[in-house]
C-alpha positions as CSV (number, residue, x, y, z in Angstrom):
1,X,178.4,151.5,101.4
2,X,176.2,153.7,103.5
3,X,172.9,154.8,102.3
4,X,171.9,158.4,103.5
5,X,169.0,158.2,105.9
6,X,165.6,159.7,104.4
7,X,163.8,160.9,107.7
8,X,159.9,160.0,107.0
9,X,157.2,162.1,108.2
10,X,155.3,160.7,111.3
11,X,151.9,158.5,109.9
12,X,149.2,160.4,111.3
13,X,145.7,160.1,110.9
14,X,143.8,162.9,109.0
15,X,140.6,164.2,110.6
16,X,139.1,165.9,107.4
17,X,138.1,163.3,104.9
18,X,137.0,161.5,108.2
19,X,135.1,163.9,109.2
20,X,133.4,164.4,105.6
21,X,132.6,160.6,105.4
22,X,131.0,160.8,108.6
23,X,128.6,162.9,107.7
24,X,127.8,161.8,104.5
25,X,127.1,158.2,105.8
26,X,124.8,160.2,108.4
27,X,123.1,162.5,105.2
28,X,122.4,159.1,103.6
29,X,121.0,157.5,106.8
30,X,118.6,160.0,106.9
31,X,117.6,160.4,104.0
32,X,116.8,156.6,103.7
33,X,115.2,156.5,106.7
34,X,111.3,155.8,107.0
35,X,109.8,157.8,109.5
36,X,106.9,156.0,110.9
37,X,103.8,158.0,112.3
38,X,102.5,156.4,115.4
39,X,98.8,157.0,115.6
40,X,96.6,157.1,119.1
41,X,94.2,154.9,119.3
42,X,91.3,156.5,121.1
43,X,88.7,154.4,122.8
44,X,86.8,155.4,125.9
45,X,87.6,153.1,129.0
46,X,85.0,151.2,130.3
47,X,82.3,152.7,133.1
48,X,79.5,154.6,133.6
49,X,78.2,155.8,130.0
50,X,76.6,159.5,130.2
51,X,75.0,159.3,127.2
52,X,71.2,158.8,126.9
53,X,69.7,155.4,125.7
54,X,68.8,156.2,122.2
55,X,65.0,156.8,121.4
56,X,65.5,154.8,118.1
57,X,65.9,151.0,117.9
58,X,66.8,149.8,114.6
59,X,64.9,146.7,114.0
60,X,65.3,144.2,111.5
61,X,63.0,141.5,110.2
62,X,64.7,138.3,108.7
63,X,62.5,136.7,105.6
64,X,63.7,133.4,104.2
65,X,61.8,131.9,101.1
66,X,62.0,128.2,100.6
67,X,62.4,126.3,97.3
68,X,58.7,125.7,98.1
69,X,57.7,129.0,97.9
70,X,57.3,128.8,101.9
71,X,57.9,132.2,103.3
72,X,59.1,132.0,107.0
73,X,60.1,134.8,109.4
74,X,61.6,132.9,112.8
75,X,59.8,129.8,111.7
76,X,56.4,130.8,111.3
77,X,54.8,130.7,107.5
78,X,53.1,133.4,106.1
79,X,50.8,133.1,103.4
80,X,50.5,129.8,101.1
81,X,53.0,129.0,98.4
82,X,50.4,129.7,95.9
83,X,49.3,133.4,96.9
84,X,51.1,135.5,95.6
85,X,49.2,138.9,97.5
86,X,50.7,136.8,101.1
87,X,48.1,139.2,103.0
88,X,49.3,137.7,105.8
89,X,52.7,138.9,105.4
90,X,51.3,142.3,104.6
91,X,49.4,142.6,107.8
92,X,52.7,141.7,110.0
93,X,55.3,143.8,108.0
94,X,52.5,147.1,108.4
95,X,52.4,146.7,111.7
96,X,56.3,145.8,112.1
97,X,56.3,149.6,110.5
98,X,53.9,151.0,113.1
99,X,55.9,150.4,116.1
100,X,59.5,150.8,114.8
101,X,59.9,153.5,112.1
102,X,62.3,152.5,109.2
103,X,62.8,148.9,109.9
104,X,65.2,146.8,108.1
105,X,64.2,143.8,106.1
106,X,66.8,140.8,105.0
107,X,65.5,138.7,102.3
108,X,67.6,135.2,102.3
109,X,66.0,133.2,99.2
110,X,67.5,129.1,99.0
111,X,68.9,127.7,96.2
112,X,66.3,127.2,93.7
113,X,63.6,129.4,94.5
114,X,61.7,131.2,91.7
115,X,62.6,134.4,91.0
116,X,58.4,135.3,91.0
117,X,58.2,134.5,94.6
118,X,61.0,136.5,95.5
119,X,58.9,139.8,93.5
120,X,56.0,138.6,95.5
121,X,58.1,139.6,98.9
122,X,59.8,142.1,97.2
123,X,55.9,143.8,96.9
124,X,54.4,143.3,99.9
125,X,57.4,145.4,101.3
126,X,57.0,148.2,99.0
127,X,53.3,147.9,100.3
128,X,53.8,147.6,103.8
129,X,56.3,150.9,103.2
130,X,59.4,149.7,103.5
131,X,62.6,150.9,101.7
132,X,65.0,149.4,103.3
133,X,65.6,145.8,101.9
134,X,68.7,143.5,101.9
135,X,69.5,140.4,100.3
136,X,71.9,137.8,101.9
137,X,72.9,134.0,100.6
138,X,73.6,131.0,102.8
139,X,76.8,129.5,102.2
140,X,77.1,126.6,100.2
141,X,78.4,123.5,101.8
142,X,81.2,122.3,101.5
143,X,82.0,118.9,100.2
């Protein structure tokens, strides 16, 4: 017995739905995409600076108070543990303030020190008129 012969249809590739996947796969890529902003970082290259030396040199005075009551600035004591006016102190901040305006004062108490003596510096730089006063803590050590 003999079959009849179905011709087929060539297999071809379609373009269309190709085409439309293509482009949606780029639409998503896009869209998902992060567009990152490169900033310039703009720093002058070393050399000869034009600017003028400024006229204003912030100064800064570092007090520390011991558990004693001892206050020292670079090692030196000012005042005895039991005054609490430290005209000593007074005399040095107010002419600290003389030669460099708005100076900078940094207050670095120890462990343990009374809170009175602290009050006691705390004065004689409201005296000596200054208005700028930090307070810094030395680390604890570590075991």
């Amino acid at each position: 017995m003999k079959f009849a012969s179905q011709e087929k249809e060539p297999i071809g590739l379609q373009m269309g739905p190709l085409i439309d996947v293509v482009f949606l796969l780029l639409i998503f890529f896009l869209l998902a995409t992060v567009f990152k902003i490169e900033r310039q970082l703009i720093s002058p290259l070393p050399g000869v600076s034009t600017k003028e030396v400024p006229k204003e040199i912030p100064k800064q005075i570092t007090i520390n108070i011991t558990t004693n009551g001892i206050v020292l600035i670079h090692k030196k004591e000012y005042g005895l543990p039991s005054s609490e006016e430290l005209p000593e102190l007074r005399a040095m901040l107010t002419e600290f303030t003389q030669f460099f305006k708005d100076p900078v004062v940094i207050i670095i108490p120890e462990k343990g020190v009374k809170y009175n003596r602290v009050i006691n510096v705390l004065d004689v730089c409201a005296a000596a008129d200054i208005s700028k006063i930090s307070f810094a803590a030395v680390a604890a050590e570590s075991k």
